[in-house]
C-alpha positions in Angstrom: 7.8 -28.9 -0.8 6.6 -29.1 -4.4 3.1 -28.1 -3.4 4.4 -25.0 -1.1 6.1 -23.9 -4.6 3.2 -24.2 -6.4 1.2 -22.3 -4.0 3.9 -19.8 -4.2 4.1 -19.6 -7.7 0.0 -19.4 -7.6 0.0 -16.3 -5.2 2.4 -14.6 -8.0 0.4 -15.2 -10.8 -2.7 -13.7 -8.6 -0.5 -10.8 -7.9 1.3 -10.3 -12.0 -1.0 -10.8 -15.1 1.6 -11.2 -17.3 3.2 -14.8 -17.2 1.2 -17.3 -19.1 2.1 -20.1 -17.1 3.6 -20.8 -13.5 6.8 -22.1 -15.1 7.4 -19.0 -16.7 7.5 -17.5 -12.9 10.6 -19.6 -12.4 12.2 -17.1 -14.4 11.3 -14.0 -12.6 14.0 -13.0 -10.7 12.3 -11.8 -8.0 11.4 -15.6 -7.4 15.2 -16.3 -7.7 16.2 -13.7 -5.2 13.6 -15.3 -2.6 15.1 -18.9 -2.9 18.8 -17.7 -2.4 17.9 -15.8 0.3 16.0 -18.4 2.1 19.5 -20.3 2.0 21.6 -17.1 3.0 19.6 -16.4 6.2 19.9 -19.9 7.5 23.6 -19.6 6.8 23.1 -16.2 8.8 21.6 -17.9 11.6 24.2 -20.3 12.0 26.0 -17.9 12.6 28.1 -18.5 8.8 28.3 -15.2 7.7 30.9 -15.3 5.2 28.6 -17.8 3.5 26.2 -16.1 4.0 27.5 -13.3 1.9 28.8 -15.1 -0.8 24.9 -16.2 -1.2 23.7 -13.0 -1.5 26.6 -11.7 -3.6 26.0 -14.6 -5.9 22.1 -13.6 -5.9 22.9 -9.9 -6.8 24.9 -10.7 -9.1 22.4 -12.8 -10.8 19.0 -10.8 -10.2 19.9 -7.5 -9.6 18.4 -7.5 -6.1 20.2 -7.3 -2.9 18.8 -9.0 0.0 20.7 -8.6 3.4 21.1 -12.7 4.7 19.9 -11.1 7.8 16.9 -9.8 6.6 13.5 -11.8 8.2 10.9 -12.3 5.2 7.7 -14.0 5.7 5.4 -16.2 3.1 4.3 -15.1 -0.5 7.0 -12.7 -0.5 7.3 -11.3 -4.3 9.5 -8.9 -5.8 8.0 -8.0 -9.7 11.1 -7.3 -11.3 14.3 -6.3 -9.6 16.8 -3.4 -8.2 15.5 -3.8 -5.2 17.6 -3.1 -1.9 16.5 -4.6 1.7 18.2 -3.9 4.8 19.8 -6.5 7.8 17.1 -5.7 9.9 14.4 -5.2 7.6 11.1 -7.5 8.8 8.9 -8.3 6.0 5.4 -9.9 7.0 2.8 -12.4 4.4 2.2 -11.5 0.7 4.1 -8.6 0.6 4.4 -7.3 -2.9 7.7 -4.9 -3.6 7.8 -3.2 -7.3 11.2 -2.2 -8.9 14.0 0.2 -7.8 12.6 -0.4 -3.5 14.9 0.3 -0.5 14.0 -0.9 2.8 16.7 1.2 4.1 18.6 1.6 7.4 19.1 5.1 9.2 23.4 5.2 10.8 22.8 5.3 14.6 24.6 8.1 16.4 25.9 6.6 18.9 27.4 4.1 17.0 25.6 1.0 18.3 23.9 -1.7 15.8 20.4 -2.3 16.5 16.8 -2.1 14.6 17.7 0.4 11.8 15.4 -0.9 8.6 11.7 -0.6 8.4 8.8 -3.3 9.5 6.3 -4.3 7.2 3.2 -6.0 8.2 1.1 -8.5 5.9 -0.5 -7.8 2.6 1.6 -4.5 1.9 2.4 -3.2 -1.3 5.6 -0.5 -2.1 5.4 1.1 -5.7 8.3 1.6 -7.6 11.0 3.7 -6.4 9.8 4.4 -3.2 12.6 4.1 -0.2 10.8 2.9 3.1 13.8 4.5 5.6 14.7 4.2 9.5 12.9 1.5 12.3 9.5 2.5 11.2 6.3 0.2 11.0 4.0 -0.3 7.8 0.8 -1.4 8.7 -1.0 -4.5 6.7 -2.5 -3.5 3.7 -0.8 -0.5 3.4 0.3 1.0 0.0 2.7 2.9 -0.4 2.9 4.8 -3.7 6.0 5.0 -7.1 8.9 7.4 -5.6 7.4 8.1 -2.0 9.7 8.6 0.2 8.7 6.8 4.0 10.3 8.3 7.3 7.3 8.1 9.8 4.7 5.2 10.8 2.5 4.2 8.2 -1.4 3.1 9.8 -2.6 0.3 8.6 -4.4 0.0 5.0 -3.6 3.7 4.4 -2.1 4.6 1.3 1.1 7.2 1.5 1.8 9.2 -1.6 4.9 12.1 -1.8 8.3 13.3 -0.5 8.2 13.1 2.3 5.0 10.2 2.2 1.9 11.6 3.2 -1.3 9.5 3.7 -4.3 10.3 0.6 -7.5 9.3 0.6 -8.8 6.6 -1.6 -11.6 5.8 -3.5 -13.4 2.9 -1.0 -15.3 0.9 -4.0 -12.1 0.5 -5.9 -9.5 0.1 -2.5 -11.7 -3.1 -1.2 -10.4 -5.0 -4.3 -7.9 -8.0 -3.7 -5.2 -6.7 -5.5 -4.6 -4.4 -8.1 -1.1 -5.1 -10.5 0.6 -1.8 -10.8 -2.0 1.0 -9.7 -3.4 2.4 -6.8 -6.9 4.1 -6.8 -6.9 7.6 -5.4 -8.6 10.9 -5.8 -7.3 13.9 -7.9 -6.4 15.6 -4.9 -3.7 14.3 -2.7 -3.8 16.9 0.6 -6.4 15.2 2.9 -6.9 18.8 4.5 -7.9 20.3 0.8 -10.2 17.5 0.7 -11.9 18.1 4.1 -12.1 21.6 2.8 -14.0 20.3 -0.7 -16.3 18.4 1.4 -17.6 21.1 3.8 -18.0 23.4 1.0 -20.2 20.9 -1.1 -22.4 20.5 2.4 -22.8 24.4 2.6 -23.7 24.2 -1.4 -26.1 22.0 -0.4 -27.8 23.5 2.6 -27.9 26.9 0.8 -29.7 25.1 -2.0 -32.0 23.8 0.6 -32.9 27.3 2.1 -33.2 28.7 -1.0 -36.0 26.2 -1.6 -37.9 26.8 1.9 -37.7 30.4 1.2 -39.8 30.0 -2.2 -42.1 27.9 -0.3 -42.9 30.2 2.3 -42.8 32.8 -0.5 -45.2 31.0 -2.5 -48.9 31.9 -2.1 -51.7 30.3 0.3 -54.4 28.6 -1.9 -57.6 26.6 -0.2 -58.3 23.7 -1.9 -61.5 22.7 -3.1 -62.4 20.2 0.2 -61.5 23.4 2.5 -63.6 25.7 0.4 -67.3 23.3 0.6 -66.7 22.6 4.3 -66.8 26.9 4.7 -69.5 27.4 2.6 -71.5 24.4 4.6 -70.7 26.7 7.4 -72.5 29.7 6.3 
């Protein structure tokens, strides 16, 4: 058990440069929020649920987050600060890495009956500040998803979703195969994939009409025998 915490600790201290030691990560509430829901959801399994919810009221209370005991959360799990709201049916996969002010929220079912209603999110992703992940949808692993986006569709894996509502940016590829990066995500200056297309194609045509230009001059240019050519036409004569 003591070596699972210190691993877990470890995997935070990869993930936040600012603690100086792993015992200062046994203040982060984020860490505290984790361990009081690992006790809720068994509570929630055993079918306890009054107990259940006295746990997580005690753990809001506390650290400002609140964790539904239903909630499934896998390894690694790390909130980096707090205010974070997760859903009962929310499904949260290996190192996944939520920033402040989060919501893994549910969408109200219209005909009334409970089922999947909170989002599904795969290993290694990582939700920005602000940004409310909303309805059954999937996040793929290694997604990012960026400060105040707001997610109502399928995210594919390792894209990155910037906007209101989220739409999926391109990203510098040098800089995005990194482990992890605290508190930013590379990206381009321009966040519409189609205006990016568009830039491309016209640096091609800039290209190849730079190209013609310079096959023109050499077709322009005018024919002169070298000296070799010249002896051999003269030997002739």
């Amino acid at each position: 058990m003591v070596r699972n915490l210190i691993a877990y600790l470890e995997s935070v201290k990869a993930r936040d440069p600012a603690p100086r030691s792993l015992a200062e990560i046994m203040l982060y509430p984020g860490v505290w929020s984790l361990a009081f829901h690992r006790v809720a959801h068994r509570l929630y399994r055993a079918r306890l649920f009054f107990l259940a919810r006295a746990v997580n009221h005690i753990a809001r209370f506390l650290t400002g987050n609140d964790i539904h005991p239903g909630a499934r959360i896998g390894k690694r799990f790390f909130i980096d600060h707090g205010f974070t709201v997760i859903g009962e049916t929310a499904e949260i996969g290996d190192d996944v890495t939520l920033y402040q002010n989060v919501t893994l929220g549910g969408t109200d079912p219209a005909n009334g009956i409970a089922g999947k209603r909170h989002p599904t999110l795969a290993d290694g992703v990582i939700v920005g500040s602000g940004a409310q992940v909303l309805g059954p949808v999937n996040v793929g692993a290694r997604a990012r998803v960026g400060a105040n986006a707001v997610v109502t569709k399928d995210v594919p894996e390792g894209a990155t979703m910037v906007g209101i509502p989220a739409r999926q940016m391109l990203v510098d590829v040098t800089a995005y195969q990194r482990d992890f990066m605290p508190y930013g995500t590379p990206c381009s200056d321009c966040f519409d994939p189609e205006k990016q297309k568009l830039e491309t194609l016209q640096c091609e045509v800039e290209q190849l009409q730079k190209r013609l230009a310079e096959l023109m001059a050499e077709r322009q240019r005018p024919l002169v025998p070298d000296e070799d050519s010249l002896f051999e036409e003269r030997g002739r004569a």
